[in-house]
C-alpha positions as a Markdown table, in Angstrom:
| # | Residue | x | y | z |
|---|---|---|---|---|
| 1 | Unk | 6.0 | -1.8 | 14.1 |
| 2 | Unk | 7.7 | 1.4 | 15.7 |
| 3 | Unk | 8.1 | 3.9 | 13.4 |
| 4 | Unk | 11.8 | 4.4 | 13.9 |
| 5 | Unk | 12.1 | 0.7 | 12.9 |
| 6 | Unk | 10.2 | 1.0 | 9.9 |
| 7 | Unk | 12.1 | 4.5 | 8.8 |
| 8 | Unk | 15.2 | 2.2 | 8.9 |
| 9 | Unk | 13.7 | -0.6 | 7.1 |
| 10 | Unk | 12.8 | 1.3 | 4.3 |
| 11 | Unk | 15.6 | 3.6 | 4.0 |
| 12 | Unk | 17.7 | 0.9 | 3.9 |
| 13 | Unk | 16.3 | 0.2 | 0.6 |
| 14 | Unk | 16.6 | 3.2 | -1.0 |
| 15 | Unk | 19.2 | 3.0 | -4.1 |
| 16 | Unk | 23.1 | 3.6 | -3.3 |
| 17 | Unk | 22.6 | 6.7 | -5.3 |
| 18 | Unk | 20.4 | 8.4 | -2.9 |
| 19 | Unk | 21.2 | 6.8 | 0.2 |
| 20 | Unk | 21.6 | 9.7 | 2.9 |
| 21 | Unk | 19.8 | 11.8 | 0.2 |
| 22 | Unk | 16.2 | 10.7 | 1.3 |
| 23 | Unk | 14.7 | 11.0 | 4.2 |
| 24 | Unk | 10.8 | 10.2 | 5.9 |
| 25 | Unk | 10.3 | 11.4 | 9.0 |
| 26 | Unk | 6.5 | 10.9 | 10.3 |
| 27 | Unk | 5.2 | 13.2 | 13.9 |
| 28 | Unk | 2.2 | 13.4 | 16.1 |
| 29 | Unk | 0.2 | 16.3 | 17.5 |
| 30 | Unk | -0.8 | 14.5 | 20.6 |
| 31 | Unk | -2.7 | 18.3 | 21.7 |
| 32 | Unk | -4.5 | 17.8 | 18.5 |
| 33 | Unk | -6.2 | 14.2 | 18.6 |
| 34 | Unk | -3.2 | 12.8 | 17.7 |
| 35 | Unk | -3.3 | 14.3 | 13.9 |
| 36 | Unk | -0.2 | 13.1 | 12.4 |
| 37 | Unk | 2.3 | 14.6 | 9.3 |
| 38 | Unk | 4.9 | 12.3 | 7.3 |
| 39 | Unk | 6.7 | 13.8 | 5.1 |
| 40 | Unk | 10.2 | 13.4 | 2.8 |
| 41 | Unk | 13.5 | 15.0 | 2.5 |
| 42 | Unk | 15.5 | 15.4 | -0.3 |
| 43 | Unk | 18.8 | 16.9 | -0.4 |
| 44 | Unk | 17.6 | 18.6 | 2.9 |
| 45 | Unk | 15.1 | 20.1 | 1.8 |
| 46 | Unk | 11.4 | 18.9 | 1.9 |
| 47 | Unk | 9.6 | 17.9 | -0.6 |
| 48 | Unk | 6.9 | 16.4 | 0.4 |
| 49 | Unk | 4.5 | 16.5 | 3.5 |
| 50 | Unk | 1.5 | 14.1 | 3.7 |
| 51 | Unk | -1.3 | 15.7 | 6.9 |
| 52 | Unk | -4.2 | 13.7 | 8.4 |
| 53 | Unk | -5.6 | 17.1 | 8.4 |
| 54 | Unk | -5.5 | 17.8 | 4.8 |
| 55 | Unk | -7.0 | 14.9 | 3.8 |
| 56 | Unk | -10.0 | 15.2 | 6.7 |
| 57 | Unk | -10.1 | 19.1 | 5.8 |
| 58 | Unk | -10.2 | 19.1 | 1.9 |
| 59 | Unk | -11.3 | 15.2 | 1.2 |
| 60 | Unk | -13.7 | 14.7 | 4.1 |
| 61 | Unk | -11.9 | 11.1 | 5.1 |
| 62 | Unk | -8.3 | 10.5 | 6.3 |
| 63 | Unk | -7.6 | 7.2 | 3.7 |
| 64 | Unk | -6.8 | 7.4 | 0.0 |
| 65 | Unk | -8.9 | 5.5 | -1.8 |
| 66 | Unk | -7.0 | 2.8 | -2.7 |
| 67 | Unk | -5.1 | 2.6 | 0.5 |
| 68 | Unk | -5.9 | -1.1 | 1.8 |
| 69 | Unk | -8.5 | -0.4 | 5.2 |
| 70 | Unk | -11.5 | -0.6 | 5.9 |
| 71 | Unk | -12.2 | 3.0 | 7.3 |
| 72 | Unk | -13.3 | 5.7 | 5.6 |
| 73 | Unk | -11.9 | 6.6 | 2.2 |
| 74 | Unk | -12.1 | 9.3 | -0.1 |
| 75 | Unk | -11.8 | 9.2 | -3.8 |
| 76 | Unk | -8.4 | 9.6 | -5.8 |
| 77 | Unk | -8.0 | 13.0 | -7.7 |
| 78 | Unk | -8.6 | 13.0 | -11.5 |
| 79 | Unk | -6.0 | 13.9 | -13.8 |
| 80 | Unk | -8.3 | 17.0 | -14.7 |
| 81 | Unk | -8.3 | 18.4 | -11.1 |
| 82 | Unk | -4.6 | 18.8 | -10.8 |
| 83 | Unk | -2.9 | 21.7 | -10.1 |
| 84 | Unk | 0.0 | 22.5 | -12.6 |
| 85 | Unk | 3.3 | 21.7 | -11.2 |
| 86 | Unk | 2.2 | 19.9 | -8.1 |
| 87 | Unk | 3.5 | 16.4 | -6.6 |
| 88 | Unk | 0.2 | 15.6 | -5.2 |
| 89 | Unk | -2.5 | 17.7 | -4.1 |
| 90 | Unk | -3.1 | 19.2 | -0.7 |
| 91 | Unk | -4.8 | 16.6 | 0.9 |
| 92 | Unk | -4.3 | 13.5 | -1.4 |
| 93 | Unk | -2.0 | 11.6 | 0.4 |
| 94 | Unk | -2.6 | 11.5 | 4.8 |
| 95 | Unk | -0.1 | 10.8 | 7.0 |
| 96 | Unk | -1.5 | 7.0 | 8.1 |
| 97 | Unk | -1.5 | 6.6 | 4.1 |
| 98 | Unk | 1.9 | 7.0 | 4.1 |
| 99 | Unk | 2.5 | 4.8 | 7.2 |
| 100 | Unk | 0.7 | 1.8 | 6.1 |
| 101 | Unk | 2.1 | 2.2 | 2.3 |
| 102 | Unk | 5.7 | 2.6 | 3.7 |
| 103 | Unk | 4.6 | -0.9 | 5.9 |
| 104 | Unk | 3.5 | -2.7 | 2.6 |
| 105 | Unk | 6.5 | -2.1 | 1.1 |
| 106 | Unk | 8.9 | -4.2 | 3.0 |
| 107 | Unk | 6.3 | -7.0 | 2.3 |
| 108 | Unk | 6.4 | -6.7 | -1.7 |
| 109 | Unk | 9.2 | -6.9 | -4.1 |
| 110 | Unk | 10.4 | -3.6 | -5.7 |
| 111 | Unk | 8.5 | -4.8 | -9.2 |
| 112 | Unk | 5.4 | -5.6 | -7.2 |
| 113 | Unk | 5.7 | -1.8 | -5.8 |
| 114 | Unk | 6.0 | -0.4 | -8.9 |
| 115 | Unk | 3.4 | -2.1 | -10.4 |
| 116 | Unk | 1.0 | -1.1 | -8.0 |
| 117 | Unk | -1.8 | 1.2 | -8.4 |
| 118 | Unk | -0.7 | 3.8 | -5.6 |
| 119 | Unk | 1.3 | 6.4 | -6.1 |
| 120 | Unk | 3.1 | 6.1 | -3.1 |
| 121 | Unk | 4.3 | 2.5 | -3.0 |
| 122 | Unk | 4.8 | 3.3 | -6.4 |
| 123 | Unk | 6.9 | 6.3 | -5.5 |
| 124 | Unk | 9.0 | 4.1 | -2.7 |
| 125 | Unk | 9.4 | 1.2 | -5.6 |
| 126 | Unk | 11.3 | 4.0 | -7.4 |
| 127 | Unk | 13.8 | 4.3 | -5.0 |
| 128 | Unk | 13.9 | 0.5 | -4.1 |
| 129 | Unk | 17.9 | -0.7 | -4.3 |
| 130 | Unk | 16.4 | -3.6 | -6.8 |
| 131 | Unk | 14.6 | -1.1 | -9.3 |
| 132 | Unk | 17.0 | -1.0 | -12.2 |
| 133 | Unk | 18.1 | 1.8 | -14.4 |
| 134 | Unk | 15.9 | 1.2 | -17.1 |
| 135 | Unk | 12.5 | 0.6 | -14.9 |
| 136 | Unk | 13.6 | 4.5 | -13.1 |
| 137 | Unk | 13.8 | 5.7 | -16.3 |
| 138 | Unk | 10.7 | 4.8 | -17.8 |
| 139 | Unk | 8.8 | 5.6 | -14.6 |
| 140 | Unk | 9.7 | 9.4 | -15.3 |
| 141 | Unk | 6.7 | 9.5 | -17.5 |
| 142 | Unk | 4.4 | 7.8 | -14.6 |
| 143 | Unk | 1.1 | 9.6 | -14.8 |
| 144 | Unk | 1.5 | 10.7 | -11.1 |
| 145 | Unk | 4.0 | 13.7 | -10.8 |
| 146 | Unk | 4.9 | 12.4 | -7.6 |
| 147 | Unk | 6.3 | 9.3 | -8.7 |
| 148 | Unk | 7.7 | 10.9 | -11.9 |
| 149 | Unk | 9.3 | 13.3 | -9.9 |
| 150 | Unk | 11.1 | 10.6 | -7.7 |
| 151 | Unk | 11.8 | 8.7 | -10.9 |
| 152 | Unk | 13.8 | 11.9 | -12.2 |
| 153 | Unk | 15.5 | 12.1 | -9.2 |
| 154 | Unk | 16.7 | 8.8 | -8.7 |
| 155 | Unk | 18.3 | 8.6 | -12.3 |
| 156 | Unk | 19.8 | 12.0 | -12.2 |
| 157 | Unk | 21.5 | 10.4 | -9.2 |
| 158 | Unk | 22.2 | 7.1 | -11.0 |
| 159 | Unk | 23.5 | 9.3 | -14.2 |
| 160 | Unk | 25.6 | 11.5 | -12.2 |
| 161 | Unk | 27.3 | 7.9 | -10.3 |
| 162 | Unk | 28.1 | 7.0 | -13.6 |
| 163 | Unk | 29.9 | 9.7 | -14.7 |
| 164 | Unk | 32.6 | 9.7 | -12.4 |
């Protein structure tokens, strides 16, 4: 699938609340054996970029571990090893992890994505139209700070609706 079909597939799921809010934008550097960077913007500003180079550079493989392929992977990082205030480490996360997790998504419900062991389906379920107020606000205490931060984002933005 084109990538500029799949950006629109699953930004057409995001929540109401943060619609226009959230974007993923995903690039190649063609000069650079087509090394590739997704990343997301929130409120214009970006929060988070995911680099095949990272995850080769610091990881020594381009696939998360529990990203479904069957080419090289490299393990997840431990609780322990996590920088303070980080979403995700430098390196965690690649660009073609992001692609194919982005891809999964539109085959599984928003409960299935949340449930899943991957932070970043897990991160999309949270801003998944059919994830209700009460599953966002208990994934704020999701043991990946990635996905809690997207949780805290998405009911600030479901709170603020409300008031008015």
């Amino acid at each position: 699938m084109q990538w500029s079909k799949l950006k629109k597939r699953v930004e057409e799921n995001f929540a109401d609340s943060i619609k226009n809010r959230v974007e993923i934008f995903t690039t190649a550097y063609r000069r650079q054996d087509d090394i590739s960077r997704s990343w997301m913007v929130i409120d214009g500003k970006q929060e988070v970029s995911f680099t095949d180079c990272d995850s080769w550079r610091n990881l020594g493989a381009y696939f998360h571990e529990l990203t479904p392929t069957v080419c090289l992977k490299h393990k997840k990082i431990e609780e322990s090893e996590r920088q303070h205030n980080r979403l995700f480490e430098p390196g965690e996360f690649s660009s073609l992890d992001f692609k194919i997790m982005a891809f999964e998504s539109l085959n599984l419900s928003a409960q299935d994505c949340l449930s899943s062991p991957h932070p970043v389906l897990r991160s999309l379920g949270v801003l998944h139209r059919k994830t209700g107020k009460s599953k966002v606000k208990a994934m704020r205490d999701d043991a990946h700070p990635l996905v809690a931060f997207l949780a805290e984002f998405r009911w600030r933005a479901e709170s603020r609706g409300n008031a008015s």
